[in-house]
C-alpha positions in Angstrom: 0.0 0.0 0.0 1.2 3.5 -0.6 1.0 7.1 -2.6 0.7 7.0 -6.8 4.5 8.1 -6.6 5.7 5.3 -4.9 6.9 2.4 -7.4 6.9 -0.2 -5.3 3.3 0.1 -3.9 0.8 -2.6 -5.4 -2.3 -1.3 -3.8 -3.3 2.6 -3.1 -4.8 3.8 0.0 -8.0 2.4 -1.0 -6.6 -0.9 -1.5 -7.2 -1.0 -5.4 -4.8 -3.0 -7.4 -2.6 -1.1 -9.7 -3.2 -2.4 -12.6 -6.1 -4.4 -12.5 -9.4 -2.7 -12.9 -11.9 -4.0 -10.2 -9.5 -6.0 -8.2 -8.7 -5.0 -4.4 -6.6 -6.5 -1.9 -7.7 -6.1 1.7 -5.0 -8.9 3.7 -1.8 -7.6 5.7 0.2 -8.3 2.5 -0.9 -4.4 2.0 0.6 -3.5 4.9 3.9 -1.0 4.1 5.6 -2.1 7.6 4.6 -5.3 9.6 3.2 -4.4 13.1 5.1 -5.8 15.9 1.7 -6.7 17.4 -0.8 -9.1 17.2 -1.7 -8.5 13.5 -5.4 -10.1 13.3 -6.3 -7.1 15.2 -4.5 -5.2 12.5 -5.7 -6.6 9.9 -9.6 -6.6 11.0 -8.8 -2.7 11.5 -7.7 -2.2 7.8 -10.6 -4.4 6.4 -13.3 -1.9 8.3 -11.8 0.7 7.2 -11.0 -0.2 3.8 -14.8 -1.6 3.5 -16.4 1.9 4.7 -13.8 3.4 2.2 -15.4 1.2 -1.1 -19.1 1.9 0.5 -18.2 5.6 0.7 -18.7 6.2 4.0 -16.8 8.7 5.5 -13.9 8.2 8.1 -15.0 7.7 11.5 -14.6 10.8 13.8 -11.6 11.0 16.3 -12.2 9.6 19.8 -9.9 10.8 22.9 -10.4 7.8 25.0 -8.5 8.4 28.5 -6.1 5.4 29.7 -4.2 5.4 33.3 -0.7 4.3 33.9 -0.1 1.8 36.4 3.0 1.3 38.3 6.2 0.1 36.1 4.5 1.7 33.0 2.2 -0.9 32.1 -1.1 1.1 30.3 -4.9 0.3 30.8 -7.2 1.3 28.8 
């Protein structure tokens, strides 16, 4: 995945083929860099948002969610 001026990228941001009409690709074989977490969480993220993309639904507003540190650094949510 990545920007019309990158040569390397199969997919756009929308997750459209480069040339192949019709065709999209919504795995983590799109992804640019591999996360270092679980990636079924991940991946289900990209595939609701690349679904509400090819509906054309708009992105989701931003949520501030607040979390609290607990001792040695560990974070809940």
């Amino acid at each position: 995945m990545g920007t019309d001026s990158d040569p390397f990228a199969v997919t756009d941001a929308a997750g459209r083929v480069r040339g192949i009409e019709g065709l999209r690709d919504v795995d983590a074989s799109i992804m640019p860099c591999i996360a270092s977490s679980n990636l079924n969480a991940v991946v289900m993220m990209m595939a609701e948002r690349l679904s509400d993309t090819i509906l054309g639904l708009p992105m989701l507003e931003r949520l501030d969610v607040p979390f609290h540190l607990l001792p040695g650094g560990i974070t809940v949510p």
